[in-house]
C-alpha positions as CSV (number, residue, x, y, z in Angstrom):
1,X,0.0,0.0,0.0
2,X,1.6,3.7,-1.2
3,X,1.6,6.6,1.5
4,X,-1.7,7.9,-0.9
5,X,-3.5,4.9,0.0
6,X,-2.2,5.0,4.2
7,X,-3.3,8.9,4.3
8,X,-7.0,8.3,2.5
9,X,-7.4,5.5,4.9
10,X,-6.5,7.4,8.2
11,X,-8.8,10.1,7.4
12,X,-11.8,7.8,6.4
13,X,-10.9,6.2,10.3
14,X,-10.8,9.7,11.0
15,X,-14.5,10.7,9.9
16,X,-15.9,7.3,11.5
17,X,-14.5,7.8,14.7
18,X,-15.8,11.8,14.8
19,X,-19.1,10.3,13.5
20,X,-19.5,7.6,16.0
21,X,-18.2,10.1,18.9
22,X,-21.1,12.5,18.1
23,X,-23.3,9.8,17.9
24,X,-22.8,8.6,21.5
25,X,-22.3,11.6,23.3
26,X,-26.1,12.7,21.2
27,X,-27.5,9.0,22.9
28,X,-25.9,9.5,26.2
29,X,-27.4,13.0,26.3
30,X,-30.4,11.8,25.8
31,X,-30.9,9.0,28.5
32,X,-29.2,11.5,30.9
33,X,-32.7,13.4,29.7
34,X,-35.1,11.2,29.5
35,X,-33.8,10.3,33.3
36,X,-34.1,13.7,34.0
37,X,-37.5,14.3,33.2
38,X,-38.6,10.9,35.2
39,X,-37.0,12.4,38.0
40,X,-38.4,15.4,37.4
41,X,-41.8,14.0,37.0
42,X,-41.6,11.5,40.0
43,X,-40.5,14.6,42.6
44,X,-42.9,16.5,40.9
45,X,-45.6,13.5,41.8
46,X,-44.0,13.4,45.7
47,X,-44.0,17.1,45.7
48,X,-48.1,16.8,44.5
49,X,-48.4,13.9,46.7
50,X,-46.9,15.4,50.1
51,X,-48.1,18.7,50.1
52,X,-51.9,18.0,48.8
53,X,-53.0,18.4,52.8
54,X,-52.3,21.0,55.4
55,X,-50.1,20.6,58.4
56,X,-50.7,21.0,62.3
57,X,-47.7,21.7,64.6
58,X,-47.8,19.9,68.0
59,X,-48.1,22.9,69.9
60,X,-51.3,23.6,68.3
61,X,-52.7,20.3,68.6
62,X,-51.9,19.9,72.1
63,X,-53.7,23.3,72.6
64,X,-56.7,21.2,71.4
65,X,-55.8,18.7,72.8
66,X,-56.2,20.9,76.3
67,X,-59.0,22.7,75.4
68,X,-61.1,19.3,75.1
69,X,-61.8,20.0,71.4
70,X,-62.8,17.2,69.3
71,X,-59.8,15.6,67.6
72,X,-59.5,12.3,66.1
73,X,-56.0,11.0,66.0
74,X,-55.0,8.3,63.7
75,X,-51.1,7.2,64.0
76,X,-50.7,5.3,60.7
77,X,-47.3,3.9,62.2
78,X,-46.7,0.6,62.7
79,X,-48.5,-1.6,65.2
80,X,-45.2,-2.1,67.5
81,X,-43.9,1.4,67.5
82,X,-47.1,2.5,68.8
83,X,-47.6,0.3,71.5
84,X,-43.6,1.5,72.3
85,X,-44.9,5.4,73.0
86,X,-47.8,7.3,71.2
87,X,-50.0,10.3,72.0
88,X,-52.8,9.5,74.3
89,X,-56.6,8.7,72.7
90,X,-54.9,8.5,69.6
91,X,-55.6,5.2,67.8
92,X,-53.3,3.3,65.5
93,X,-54.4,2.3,62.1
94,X,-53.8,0.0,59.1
95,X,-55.4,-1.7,55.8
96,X,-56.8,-4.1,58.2
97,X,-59.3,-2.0,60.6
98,X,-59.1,1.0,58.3
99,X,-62.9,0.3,57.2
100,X,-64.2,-0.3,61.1
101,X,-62.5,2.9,62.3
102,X,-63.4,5.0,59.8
103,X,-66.8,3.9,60.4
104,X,-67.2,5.7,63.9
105,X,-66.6,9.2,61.7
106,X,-68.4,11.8,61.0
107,X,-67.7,13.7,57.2
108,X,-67.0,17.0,59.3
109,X,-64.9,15.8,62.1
110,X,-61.6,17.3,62.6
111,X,-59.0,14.4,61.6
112,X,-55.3,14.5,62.7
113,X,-52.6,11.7,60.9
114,X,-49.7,11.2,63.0
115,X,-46.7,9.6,61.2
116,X,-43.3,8.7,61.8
117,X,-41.4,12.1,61.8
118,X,-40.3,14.7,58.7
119,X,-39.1,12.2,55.9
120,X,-41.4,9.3,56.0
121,X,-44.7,10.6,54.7
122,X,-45.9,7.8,52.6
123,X,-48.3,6.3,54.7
124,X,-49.5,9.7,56.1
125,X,-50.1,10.6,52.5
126,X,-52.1,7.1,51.4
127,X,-54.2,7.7,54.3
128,X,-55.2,10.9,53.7
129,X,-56.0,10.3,49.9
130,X,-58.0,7.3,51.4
131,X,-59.8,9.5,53.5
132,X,-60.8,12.2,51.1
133,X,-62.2,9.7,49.0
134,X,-64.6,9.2,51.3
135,X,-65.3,12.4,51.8
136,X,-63.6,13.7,54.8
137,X,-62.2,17.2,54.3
138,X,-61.2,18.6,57.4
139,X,-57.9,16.8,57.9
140,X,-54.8,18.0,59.0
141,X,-50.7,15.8,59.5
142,X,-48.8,16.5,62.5
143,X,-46.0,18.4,61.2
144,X,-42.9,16.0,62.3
145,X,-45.1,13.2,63.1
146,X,-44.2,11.2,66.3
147,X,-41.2,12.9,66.0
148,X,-41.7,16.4,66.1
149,X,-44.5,15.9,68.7
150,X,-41.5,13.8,71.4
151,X,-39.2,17.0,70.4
152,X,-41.9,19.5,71.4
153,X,-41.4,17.8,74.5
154,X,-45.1,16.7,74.4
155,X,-46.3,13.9,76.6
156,X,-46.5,10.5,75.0
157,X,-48.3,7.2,76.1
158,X,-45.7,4.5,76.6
159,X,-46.6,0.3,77.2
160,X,-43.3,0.7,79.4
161,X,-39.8,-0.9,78.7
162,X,-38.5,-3.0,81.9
163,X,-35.1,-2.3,80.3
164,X,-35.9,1.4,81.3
165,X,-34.3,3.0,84.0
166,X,-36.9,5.8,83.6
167,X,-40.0,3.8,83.7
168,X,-39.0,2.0,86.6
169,X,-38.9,5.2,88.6
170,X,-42.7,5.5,87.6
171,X,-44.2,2.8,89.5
172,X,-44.2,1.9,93.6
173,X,-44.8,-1.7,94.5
174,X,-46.6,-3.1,97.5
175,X,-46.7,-6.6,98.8
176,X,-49.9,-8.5,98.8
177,X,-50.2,-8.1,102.7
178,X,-50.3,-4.3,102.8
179,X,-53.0,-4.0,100.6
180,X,-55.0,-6.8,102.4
181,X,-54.1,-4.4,105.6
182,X,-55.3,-1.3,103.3
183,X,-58.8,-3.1,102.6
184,X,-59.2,-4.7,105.9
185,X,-58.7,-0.8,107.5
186,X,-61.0,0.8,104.6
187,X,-58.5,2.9,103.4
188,X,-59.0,5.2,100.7
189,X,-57.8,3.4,98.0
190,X,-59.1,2.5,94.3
191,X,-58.4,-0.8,93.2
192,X,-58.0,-1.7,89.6
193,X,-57.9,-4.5,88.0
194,X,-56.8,-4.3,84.3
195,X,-57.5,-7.6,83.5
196,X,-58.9,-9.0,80.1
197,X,-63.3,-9.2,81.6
198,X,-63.7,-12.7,81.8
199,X,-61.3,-13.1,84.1
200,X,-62.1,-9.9,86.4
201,X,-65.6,-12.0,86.4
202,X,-63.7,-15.3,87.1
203,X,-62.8,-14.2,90.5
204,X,-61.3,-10.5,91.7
205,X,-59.9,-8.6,94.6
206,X,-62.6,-7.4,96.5
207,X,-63.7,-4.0,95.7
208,X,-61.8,-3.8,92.4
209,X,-62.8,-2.4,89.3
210,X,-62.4,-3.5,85.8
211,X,-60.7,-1.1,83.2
212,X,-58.7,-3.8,81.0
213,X,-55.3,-2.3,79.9
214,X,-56.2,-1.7,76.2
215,X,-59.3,0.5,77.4
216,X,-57.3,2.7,80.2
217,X,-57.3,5.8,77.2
218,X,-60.4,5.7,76.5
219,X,-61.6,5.2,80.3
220,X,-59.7,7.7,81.8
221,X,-62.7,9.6,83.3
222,X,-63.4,6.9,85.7
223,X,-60.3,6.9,87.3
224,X,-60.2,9.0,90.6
225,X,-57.7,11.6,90.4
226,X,-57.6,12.2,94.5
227,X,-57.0,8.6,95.4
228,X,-54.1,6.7,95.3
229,X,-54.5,4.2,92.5
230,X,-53.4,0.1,93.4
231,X,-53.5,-1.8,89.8
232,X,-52.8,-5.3,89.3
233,X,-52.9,-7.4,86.6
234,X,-52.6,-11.1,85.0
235,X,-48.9,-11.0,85.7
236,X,-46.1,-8.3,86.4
237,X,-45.6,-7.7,82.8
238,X,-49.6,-6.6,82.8
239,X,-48.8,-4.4,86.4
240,X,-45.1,-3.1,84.9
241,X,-47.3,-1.9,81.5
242,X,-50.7,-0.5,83.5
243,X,-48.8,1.4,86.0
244,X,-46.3,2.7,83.4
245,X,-49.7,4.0,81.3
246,X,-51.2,5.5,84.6
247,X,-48.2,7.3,85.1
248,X,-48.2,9.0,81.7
249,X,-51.4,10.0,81.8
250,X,-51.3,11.9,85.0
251,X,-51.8,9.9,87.8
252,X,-48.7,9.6,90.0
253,X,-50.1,8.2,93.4
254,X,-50.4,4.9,91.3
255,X,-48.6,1.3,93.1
256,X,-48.6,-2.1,91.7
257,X,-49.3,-5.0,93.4
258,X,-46.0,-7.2,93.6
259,X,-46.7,-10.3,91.6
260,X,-49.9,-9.6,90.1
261,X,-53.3,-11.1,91.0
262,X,-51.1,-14.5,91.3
263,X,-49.5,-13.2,94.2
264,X,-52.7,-12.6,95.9
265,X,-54.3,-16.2,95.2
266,X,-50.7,-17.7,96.5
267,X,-51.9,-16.0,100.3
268,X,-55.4,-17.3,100.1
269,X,-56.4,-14.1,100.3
270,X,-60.2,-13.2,99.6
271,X,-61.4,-13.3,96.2
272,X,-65.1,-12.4,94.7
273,X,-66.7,-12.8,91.5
């Protein structure tokens, strides 16, 4: 092959290389644009998504919350981080008794969703679109969820942690034979028994009352706030968890009963039905 032929051929490589170099940097742009405008278009849907409701802050709510207005609270969370700590009459909810709790609503009732904190909005969101399908109109997220409500330094309903230093300083126990000496002397103390019902009706302390555990919330206006509260229940798990409630709901003259309702059968100590 002559130089001629070597210097035609280089510049033919030439031109293919130039062509197929414009070619791929034209492709790449566009992938790099067609991802750009699915980004674009899924924040855009988040953006839609997130900030298609209004927002209460925890301060206002709790002022609600004091004022005895009507709020219903729905913590879309799941089922174990609200037993851990949630805000008190607020109910947790899921696909599963979505349909039975919405049922108790009225269209005009002021509805607040309490999620996990700032980022995690997704259920929040699916909820309230849920909701205004149905009609319901006057709802309202707690800005910061769960989150922003503890950092407000808000008061929140805990099932107690016996790994907690700071939940055991919440309860007082007494030993089966000072509260047979409390009943025996009619002191002034409320007795409550936070047992599932058919076992309160089983056989009971005398002169306790029945408020099972799960109900205390919803029940609070039938506890006594100028007695001293004893509360036992099927075990010390039950007692550690009840007192632990009690405590975060206001009423600090509450004392377990060491060993639970057991403990009491074990000194053949009176029982009624």
């Amino acid at each position: 092959m002559d130089q001629k032929q070597k210097k035609e051929n280089k510049i033919i490589f030439a031109g293919i290389g130039i062509i197929l170099a414009f070619s791929a940097y034209y492709i790449i742009k566009g992938m790099i644009t067609d991802s750009q405008d699915k980004n674009g278009q899924t924040e855009t849907s988040r953006e839609k998504l997130y900030t298609d409701y209004q927002y209460i802050t925890a301060s206002e709510l709790n002022k609600k919350i004091i004022d005895r207005e009507k709020v219903k609270m729905l913590d879309v969370r799941d089922e174990a981080s609200f037993k851990k700590n949630h805000i008190e009459s607020s109910v947790n909810i899921n696909d599963e008794n979505f349909q039975s709790t919405i049922e108790k609503f009225q269209p005009d009732d002021f509805i607040v969703i309490i999620g996990y904190d700032y980022n995690n909005k997704t259920d929040e969101a699916g909820t309230i679109k849920n909701l205004k399908k149905l009609g319901f109109t006057n709802i309202r997220a707690l800005s910061g969820g769960i989150t922003g409500w503890a950092e407000e330094g808000e008061n929140l309903i805990s099932a107690g942690d016996k790994e907690s230093a700071l939940d055991w300083s919440k309860i007082d126990q007494i030993l089966p034979e000072q509260l047979k000496l409390a009943i025996d002397s009619q002191y002034p103390v409320f007795i409550l028994d936070v047992r599932q019902s058919f076992l309160y009706s089983n056989g009971h302390i005398p002169g306790a009352v029945n408020i099972p555990l799960e109900e205390l919330e919803n029940r609070k206006s039938e506890l006594p706030v100028s007695k001293e509260i004893l509360v036992y229940g099927s075990d010390s798990d039950e007692d550690f968890s009840a007192s632990v409630k009690l405590n975060d709901m206001g009423f600090l003259a509450t004392f377990i009963l060491q060993g639970g309702f057991t403990s009491w059968q074990e000194k053949r100590f009176d029982v009624v039905k």
